[in-house]
C-alpha positions in Angstrom: 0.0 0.0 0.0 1.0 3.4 -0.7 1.6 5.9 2.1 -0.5 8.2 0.6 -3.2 5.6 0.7 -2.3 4.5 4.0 -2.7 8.0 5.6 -5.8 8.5 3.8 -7.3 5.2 5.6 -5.7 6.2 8.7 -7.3 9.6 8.4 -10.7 8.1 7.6 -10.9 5.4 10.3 -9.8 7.2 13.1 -12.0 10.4 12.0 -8.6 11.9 12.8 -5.8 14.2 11.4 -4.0 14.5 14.2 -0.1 13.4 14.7 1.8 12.9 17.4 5.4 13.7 17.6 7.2 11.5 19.7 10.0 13.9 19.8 11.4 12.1 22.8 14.2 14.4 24.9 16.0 12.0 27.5 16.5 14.9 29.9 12.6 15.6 29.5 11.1 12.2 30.6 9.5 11.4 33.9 12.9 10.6 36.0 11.5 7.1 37.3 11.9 5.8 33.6 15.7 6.1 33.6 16.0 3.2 36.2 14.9 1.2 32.6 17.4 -0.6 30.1 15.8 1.9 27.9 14.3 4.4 28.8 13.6 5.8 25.5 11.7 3.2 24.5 9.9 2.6 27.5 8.6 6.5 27.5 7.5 6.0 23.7 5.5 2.8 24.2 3.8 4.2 27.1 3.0 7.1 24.6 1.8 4.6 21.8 -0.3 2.2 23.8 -2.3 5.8 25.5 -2.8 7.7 21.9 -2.5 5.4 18.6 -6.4 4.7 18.9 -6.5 8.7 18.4 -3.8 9.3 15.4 -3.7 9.4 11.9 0.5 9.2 12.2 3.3 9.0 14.3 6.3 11.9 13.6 9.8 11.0 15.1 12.6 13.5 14.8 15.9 11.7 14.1 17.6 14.6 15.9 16.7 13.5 19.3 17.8 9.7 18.5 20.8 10.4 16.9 22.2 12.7 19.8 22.0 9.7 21.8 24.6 8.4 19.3 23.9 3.9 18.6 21.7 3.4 22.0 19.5 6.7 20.2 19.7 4.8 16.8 17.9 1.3 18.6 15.9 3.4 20.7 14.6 4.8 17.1 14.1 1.5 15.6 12.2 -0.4 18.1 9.9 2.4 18.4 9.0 2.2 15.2 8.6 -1.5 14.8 6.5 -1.1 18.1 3.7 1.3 16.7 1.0 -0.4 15.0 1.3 -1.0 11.4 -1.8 0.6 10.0 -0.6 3.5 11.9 1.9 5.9 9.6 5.5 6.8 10.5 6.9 10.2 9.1 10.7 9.8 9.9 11.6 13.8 10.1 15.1 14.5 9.1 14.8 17.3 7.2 17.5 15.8 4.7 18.4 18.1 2.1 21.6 17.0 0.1 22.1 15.8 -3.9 23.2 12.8 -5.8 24.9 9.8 -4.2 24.0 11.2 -0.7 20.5 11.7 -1.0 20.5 8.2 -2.2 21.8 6.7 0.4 19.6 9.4 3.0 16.6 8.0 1.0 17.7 4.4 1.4 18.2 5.3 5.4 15.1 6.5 5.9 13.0 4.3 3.9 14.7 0.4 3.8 16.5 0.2 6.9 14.2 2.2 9.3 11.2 0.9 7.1 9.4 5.0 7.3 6.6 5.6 5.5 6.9 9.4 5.0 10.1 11.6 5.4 10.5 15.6 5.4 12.9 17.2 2.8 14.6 20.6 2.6 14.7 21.6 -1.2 17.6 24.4 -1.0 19.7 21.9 -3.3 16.3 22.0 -6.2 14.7 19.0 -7.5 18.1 16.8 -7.6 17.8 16.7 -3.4 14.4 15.8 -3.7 14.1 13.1 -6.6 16.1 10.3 -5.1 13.2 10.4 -2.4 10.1 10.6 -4.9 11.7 7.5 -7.1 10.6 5.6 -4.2 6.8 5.8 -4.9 5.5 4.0 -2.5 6.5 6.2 0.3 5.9 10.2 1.2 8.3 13.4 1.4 6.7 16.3 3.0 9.2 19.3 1.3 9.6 22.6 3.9 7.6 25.0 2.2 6.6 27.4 5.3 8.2 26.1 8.7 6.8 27.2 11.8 9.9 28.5 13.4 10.3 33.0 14.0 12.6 33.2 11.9 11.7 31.5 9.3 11.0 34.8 7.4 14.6 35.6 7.0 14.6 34.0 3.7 10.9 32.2 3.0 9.1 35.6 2.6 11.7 36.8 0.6 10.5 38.1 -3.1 11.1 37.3 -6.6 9.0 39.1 -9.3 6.6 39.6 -6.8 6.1 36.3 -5.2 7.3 34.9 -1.8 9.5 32.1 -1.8 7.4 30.1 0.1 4.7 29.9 -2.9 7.5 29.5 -5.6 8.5 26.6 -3.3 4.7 25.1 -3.6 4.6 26.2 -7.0 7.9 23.9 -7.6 7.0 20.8 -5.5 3.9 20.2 -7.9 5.5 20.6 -10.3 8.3 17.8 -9.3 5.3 15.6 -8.3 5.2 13.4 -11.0 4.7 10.0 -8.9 1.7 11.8 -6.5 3.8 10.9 -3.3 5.2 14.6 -2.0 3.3 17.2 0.5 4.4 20.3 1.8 5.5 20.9 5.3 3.4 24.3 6.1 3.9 25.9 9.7 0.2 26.3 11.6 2.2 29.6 12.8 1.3 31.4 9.7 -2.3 31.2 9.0 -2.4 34.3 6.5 -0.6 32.8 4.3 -2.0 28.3 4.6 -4.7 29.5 2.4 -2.6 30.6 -0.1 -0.1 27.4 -0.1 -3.3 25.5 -0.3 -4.8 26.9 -3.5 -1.2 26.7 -5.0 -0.5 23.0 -4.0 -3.8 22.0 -5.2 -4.2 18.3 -3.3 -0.3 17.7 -2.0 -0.7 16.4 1.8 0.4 19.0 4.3 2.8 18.1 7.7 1.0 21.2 9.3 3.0 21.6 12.9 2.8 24.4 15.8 -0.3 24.0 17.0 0.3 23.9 20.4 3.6 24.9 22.0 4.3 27.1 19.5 0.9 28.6 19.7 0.0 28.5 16.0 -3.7 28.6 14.5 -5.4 25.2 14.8 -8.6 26.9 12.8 -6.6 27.6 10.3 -4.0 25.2 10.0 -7.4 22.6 9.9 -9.9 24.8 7.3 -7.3 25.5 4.9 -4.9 22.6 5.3 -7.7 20.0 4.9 -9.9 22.3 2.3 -11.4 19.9 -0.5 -10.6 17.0 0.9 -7.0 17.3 0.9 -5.0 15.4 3.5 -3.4 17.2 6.4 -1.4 16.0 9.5 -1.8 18.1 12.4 1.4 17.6 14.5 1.7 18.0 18.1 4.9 17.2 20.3 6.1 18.6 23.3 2.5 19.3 24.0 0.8 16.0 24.3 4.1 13.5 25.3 5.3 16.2 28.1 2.1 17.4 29.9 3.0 15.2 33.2 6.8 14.0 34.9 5.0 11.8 37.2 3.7 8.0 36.6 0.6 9.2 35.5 2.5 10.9 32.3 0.8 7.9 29.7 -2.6 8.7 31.3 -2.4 12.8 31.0 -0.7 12.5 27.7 -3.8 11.0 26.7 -6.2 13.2 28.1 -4.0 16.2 25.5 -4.0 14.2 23.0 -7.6 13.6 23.5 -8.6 17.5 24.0 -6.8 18.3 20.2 -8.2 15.2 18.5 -11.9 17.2 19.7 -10.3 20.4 18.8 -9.1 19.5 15.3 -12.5 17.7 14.8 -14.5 20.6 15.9 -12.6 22.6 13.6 -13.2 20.2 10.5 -17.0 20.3 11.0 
């Protein structure tokens, strides 16, 4: 099955768009976990088994695996053989690099640790990005708005009148030949979702800062999801950190719970 087509059942049987990032920081989790062989793991199972009946897709960011160095790496990997398998995985590293590289980034992300959606930065063009479509059974979400302040240092900049951020949307369809990329579109910038929207046409949007980050849930929801169109409303620090006691599975639920009825009131 596709990972477009996966999502798109996800998103249907659950009644959900919501995503959980299981951005898991070792100096974050509740203290008790650390007496475990891996604590990592043990935090992110917890997490699983109290929210996959409620999401459309599981994010991970690589970053907080990787920093942990080969015990991050297996951490990472048994995670994601532990979620459930009709449940999505979007692997997020943000790779962004040409030729032989991206080849073997693509083959990373996609055969050994088995994802079934990545995010891509296309500062390199179409040749950082191709490698990653060729495999047509998975998903790249391409940073086309991020979420993050200063992201307007460069992504508002204009050329013959347009921002780079729409040029960026306006590129991606074009590359999507084999129907398996999306945008990533920050929930921080809801002047401007609209706008991606109408210029993506039906690409999947990785919509994240709802949340800590305080970005617009309405309209991150109305426009990302307009016609139809699949969008993944990503939550992290949010839903997995909400409690450092033994009760953090439960109270994780109980957020994860509140935006699943936020996003849902939103859609209707």
């Amino acid at each position: 099955m596709k990972a477009v087509e996966k999502l798109a059942r996800a998103v249907e049987n659950i009644d959900s768009l919501l995503c959980v990032g299981l951005d898991t920081d070792i100096k974050k989790i509740p203290k008790f976990l650390l007496k475990k062989k891996d604590p990592v793991l043990a935090f992110n199972k917890k997490i699983v088994d109290a929210t996959s009946d409620l999401v459309c897709a599981y994010k991970l960011n690589m970053a907080f695996y990787e920093a942990l160095g080969l015990s991050g790496i297996i951490s990472l990997k048994k995670t994601m053989e532990y979620i459930p398998k009709n449940v999505p995985v979007v692997l997020d590293g943000k790779r962004g690099d040409i030729g032989n590289t991206a080849q073997k980034y693509a083959a990373a992300i996609f055969d050994y640790f088995r994802a079934d959606a990545t995010t891509l930065n296309p500062y390199m063009g179409e040749d950082s990005i191709l490698p990653f479509s060729e495999y047509r059974e998975k998903l790249s979400f391409v940073l086309c708005l991020t979420s993050n302040p200063t992201a307007r240092e460069f992504q508002f900049l204009k050329n013959s009148g347009k921002p780079l951020y729409l040029q960026v949307a306006d590129r991606v369809k074009r590359w999507n030949k084999n129907k398996n990329l999306g945008l990533v579109v920050g929930a921080t910038h809801p002047g401007q979702i609209k706008d991606i929207r109408k210029a993506a046409g039906r690409m999947p949007f990785l919509i994240p800062g709802v949340g800590s980050q305080k970005g617009d849930l309405g309209a991150a929801v109305k426009y990302g999801s307009a016609g139809g169109a699949l969008a993944l409303i990503n939550s992290s620090r949010e839903i997995i950190y909400p409690s450092s006691g033994k009760d953090f599975a439960v109270q994780a639920r109980l957020k994860a719970i509140q935006l699943y009825q936020s996003i849902n009131l939103a859609r209707n």
